[in-house]
N, C-alpha and C positions, 0 to 999 in steps of 0.2 A: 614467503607470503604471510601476511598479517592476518591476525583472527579476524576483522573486519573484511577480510578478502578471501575467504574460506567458503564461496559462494558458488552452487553448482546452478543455483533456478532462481530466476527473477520474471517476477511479475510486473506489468506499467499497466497503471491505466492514466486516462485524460479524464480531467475534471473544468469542469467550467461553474466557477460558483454563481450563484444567485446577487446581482447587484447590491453592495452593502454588508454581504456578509463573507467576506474577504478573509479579514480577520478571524472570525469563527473558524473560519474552514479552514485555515491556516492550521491554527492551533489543537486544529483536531486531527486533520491530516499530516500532520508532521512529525519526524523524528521521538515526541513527548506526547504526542496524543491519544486519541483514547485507541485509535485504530492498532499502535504501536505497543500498547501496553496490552491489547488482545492478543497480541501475536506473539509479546515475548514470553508468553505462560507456553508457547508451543516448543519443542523439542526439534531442535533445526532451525530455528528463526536465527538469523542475521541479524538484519536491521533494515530498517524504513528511511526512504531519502523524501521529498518532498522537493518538485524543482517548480518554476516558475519560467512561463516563456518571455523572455525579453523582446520580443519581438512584438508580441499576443497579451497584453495584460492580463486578458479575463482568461489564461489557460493553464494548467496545473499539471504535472505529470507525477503519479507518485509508483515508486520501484519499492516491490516490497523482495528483499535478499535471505535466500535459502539454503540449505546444504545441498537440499535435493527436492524432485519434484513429488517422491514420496512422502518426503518430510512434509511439506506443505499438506498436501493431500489426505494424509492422515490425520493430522490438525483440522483442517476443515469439517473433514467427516465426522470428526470427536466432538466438532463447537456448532454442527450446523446450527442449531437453534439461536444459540448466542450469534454469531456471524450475521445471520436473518435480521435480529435485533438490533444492533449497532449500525448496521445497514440501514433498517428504516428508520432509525433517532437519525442518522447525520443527512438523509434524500432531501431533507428539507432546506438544507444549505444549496442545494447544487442544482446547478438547471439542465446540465447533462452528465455524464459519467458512458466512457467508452473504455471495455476493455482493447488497450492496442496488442497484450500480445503477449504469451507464456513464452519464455527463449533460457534453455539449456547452456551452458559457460560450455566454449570450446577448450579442450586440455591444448596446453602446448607441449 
């Protein structure tokens, strides 16, 4: 297994940006953005994927990758203020945002 694949908890949510600001949202929500650069100050962070639906133009999915669901958890609860903040600077790009789904890596 690769250190990239050392992931026990992934998060996805759905984004659908605001007409025009595609790009923004891109650059923010992706692999280099601000969101990615919040998360890698945490202990257990992976990495941030950023995908795009080929089907759906205006639809986004972004996977943030964990060791575990405590590692996350613990991160959060140490940043909530921060977390809260970066949240409401980037609302204004996106005309929705759904969490689809916290999902545990099955061992083989």
């Amino acid at each position: 297994m690769q250190a990239g694949d050392a992931w026990a908890y992934l998060i996805i949510w759905e984004f659908r940006p605001k007409a025009g600001m595609e790009r923004m949202f891109e650059q923010t929500y992706g692999p280099g953005g601000i969101w990615a650069e919040f998360f890698r100050r945490g202990e257990g962070y992976v990495r941030t994927e950023l995908t795009h639906d080929a089907n759906d133009p205006g639809r986004y999915l972004t996977l943030d990758f964990w060791i575990s669901r405590e590692s996350y958890e613990q991160f959060r609860d140490n940043n909530l203020v921060e977390y809260g903040e970066i949240d409401q600077l980037c609302e204004e790009m996106t005309q929705a945002e759904v969490e689809i789904g916290r999902f545990e890596r099955l061992k083989s």
